[in-house]
C-alpha positions in Angstrom: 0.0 0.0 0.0 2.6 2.5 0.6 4.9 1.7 -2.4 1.6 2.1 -4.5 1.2 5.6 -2.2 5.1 6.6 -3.3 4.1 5.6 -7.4 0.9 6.8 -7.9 2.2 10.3 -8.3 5.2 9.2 -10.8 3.0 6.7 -12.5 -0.4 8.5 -13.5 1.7 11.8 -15.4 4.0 9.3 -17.1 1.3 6.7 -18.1 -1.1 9.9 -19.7 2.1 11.0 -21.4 2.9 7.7 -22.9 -0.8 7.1 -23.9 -0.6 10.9 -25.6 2.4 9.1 -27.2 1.2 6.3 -29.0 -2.1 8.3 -29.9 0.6 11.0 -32.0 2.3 7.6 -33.2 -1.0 6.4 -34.7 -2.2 9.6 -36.2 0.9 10.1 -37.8 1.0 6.6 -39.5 -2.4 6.8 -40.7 -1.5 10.3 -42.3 1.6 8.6 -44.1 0.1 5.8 -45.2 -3.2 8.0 -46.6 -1.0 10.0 -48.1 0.3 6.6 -50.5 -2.4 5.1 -50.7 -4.3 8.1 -52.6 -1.4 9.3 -54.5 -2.4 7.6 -57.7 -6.5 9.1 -57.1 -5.5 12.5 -58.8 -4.0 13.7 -62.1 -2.0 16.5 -63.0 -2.8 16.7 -66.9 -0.7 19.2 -68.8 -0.8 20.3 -72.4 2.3 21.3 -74.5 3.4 23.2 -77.6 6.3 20.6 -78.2 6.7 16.8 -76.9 8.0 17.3 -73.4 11.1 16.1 -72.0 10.0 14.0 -68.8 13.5 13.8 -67.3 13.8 17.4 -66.7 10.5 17.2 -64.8 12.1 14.6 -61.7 10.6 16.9 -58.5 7.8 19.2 -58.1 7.3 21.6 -55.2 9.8 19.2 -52.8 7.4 15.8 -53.9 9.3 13.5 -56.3 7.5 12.6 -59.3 6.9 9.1 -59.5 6.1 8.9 -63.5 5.1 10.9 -66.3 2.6 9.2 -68.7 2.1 10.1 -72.2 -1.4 10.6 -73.4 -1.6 9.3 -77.1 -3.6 11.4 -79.5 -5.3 8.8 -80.9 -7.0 8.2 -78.2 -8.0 11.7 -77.6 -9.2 11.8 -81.6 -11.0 8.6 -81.6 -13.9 9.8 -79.1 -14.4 12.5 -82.1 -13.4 11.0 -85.0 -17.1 10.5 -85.9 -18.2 13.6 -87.1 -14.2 14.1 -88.8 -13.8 13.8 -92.4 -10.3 11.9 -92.5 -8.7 15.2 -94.1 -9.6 16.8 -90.9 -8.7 13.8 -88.8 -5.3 14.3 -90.2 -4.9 17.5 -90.2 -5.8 17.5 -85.9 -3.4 15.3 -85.7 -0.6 17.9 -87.0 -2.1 20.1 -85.0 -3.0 19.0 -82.0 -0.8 19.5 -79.1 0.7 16.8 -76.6 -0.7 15.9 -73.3 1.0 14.3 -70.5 -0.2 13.0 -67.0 2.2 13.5 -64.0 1.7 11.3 -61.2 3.8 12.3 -57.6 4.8 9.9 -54.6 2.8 11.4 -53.0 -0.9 13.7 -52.3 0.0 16.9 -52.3 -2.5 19.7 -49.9 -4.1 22.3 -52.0 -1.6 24.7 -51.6 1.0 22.6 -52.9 -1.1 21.9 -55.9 -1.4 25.2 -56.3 2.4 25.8 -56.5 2.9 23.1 -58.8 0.8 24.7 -60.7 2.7 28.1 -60.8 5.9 26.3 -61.6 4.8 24.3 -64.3 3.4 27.5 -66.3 6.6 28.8 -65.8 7.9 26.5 -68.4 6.9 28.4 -72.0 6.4 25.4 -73.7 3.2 24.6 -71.3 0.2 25.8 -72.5 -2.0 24.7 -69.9 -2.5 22.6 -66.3 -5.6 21.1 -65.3 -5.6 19.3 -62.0 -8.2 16.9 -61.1 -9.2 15.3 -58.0 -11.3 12.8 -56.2 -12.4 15.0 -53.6 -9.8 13.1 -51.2 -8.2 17.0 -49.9 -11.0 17.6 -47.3 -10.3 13.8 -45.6 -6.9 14.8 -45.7 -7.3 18.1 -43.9 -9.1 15.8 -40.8 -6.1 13.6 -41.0 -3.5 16.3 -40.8 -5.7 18.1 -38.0 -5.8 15.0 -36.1 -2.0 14.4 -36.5 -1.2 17.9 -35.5 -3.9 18.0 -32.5 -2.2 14.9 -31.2 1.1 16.4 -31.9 0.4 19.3 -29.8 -1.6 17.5 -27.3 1.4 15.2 -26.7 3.7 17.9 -26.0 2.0 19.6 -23.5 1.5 16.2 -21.5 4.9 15.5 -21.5 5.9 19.4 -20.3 3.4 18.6 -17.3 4.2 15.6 -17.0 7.9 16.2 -16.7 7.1 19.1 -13.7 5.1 16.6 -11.8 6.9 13.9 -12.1 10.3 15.9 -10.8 8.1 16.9 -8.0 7.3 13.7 -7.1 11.2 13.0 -6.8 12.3 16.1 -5.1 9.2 14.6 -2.0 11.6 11.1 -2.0 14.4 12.9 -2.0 12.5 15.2 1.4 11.4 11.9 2.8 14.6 10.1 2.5 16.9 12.7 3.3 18.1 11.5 6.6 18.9 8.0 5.3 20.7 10.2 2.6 22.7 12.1 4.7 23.7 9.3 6.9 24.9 7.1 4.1 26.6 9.5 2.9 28.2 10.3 6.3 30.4 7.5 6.0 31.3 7.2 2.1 28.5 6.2 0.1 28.1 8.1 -3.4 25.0 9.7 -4.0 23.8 7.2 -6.2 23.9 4.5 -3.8 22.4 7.0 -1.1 19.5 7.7 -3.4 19.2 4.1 -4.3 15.4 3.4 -2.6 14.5 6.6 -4.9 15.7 4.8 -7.7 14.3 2.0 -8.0 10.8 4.1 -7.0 11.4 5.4 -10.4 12.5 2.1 -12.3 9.6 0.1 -11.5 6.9 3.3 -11.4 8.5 3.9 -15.4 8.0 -0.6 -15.8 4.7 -0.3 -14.6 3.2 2.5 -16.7 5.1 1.0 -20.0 2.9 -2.1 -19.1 -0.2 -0.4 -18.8 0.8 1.7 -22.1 1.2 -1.4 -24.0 -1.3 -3.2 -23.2 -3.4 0.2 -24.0 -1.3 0.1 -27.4 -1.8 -3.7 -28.1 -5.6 -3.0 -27.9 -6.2 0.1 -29.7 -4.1 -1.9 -32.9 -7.2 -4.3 -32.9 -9.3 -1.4 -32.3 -8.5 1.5 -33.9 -12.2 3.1 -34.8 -11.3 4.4 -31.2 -9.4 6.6 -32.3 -11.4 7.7 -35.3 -14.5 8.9 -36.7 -16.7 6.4 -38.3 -16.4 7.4 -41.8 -12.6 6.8 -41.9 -12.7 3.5 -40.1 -12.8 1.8 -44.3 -10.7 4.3 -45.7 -7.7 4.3 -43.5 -4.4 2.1 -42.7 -2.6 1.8 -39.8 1.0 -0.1 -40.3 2.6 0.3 -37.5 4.5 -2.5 -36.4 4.2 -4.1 -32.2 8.0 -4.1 -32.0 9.1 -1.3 -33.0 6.3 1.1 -31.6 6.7 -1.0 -28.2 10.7 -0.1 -28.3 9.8 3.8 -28.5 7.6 3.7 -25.8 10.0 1.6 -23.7 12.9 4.0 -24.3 10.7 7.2 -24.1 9.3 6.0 -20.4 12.8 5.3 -18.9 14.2 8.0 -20.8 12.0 10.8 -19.0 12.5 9.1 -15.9 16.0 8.7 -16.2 16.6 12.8 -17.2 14.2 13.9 -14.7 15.8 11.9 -11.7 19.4 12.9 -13.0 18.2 16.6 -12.8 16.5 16.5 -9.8 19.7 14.6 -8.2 21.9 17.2 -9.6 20.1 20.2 -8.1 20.3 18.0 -4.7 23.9 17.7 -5.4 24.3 21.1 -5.3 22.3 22.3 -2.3 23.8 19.7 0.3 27.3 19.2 -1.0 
């Protein structure tokens, strides 16, 4: 009952700050891997005076370009060729211009469309750039805004977090002060003196990287949680159990480990 008395105050701050964690980790994966998998559900088509050369054309506004498909005439003249006499028909052929359809990596926002789109026109031999889309930008937007909300929220957990978990050590470090003081009375190193403190702190960070993965383990087979309804058939989540298990591992004892090094520091200082 008392150890859980001593944790409860490193282990609830921690714990929300690893859960905000592997929320960010999600939305950020599921922003990647919607940003793929829609890549080939928009066109860039541009029109050109003279045949283009494609391997000038190898980034646009920072997004690789992953290929640059030719659009052959014929096609284009066989959906009028009806009403064409076949002197006409030959003559549009001479005449008519050359089309092309850029595909990138990636989907770009708006406003990066809207770059591309200034510097392909600067180019004299385009004549025009029609973009088309599948209406994917506004599911995006949520995306990114979920990404960025988690992002922020994340951060500001781990800033309280980080406060009230050092306050939670500088309390050991009041209530085990005498032991402290006598142990190092006759040689012992600050580390060993503190050594009840630490392993407070070893097992609290053990205990809320359990609870965070078993949080983290559930959420994978559950991940309309985490999002609205509409996107639960739309979206893709690859993260992988050992690797996102590592992070949060490395991130709880890593906190802990810089928090009690600065709060044992700043003890240093004041009774040495």
């Amino acid at each position: 009952m008392k150890f859980l008395k001593n944790t409860f105050a490193f282990i609830v701050p921690l714990t929300a700050m690893l859960i905000s964690f592997i929320i960010y980790m999600f939305a950020s994966n599921i922003l990647e891997n919607y940003k793929i998998k829609i890549a080939n559900d928009y066109s860039i088509v541009i029109i050109t005076n003279t045949p283009l050369i494609k391997e000038n054309i190898k980034s646009l506004a920072d997004i690789k370009v992953d290929k640059i498909i030719t659009l052959e005439k014929n096609n284009i003249i066989k959906n009028i060729k009806s009403n064409l006499s076949n002197s006409s028909i030959n003559l549009l052929k001479r005449k008519l211009p050359h089309f092309y359809k850029i595909k990138l990596e990636v989907f770009p926002t708006s406003s990066k469309l809207n770059t591309i789109k200034n510097i392909l026109y600067k180019n004299k031999n385009i004549r025009k750039v029609e973009i088309f889309s599948k209406n994917h930008n506004s599911v995006y937007l949520l995306l990114l805004l979920l990404s960025q909300i988690s992002f922020i929220l994340f951060t500001i957990i781990t800033i309280f977090a980080i406060i009230i978990i050092s306050k939670q050590i500088r309390i050991w470090f009041y209530e085990h002060h005498e032991k402290i003081s006598i142990l190092k009375l006759h040689g012992a190193s600050i580390l060993y003196s503190s050594s009840t403190i630490l392993k407070y702190a070893i097992i609290s960070s053990f205990i809320s990287f359990f609870i965070v993965s078993a949080i983290f383990i559930y959420l994978m087979d559950n991940i309309g949680i985490l999002l609205p309804y509409d996107l639960i058939d739309i979206v893709i989540v690859s993260l992988t159990m050992e690797n996102s298990l590592i992070k949060v591992f490395l991130l709880s004892f890593g906190i802990s480990i810089l928090t009690i090094l600065g709060v044992l520091l700043k003890y240093k200082m004041k009774y040495d």
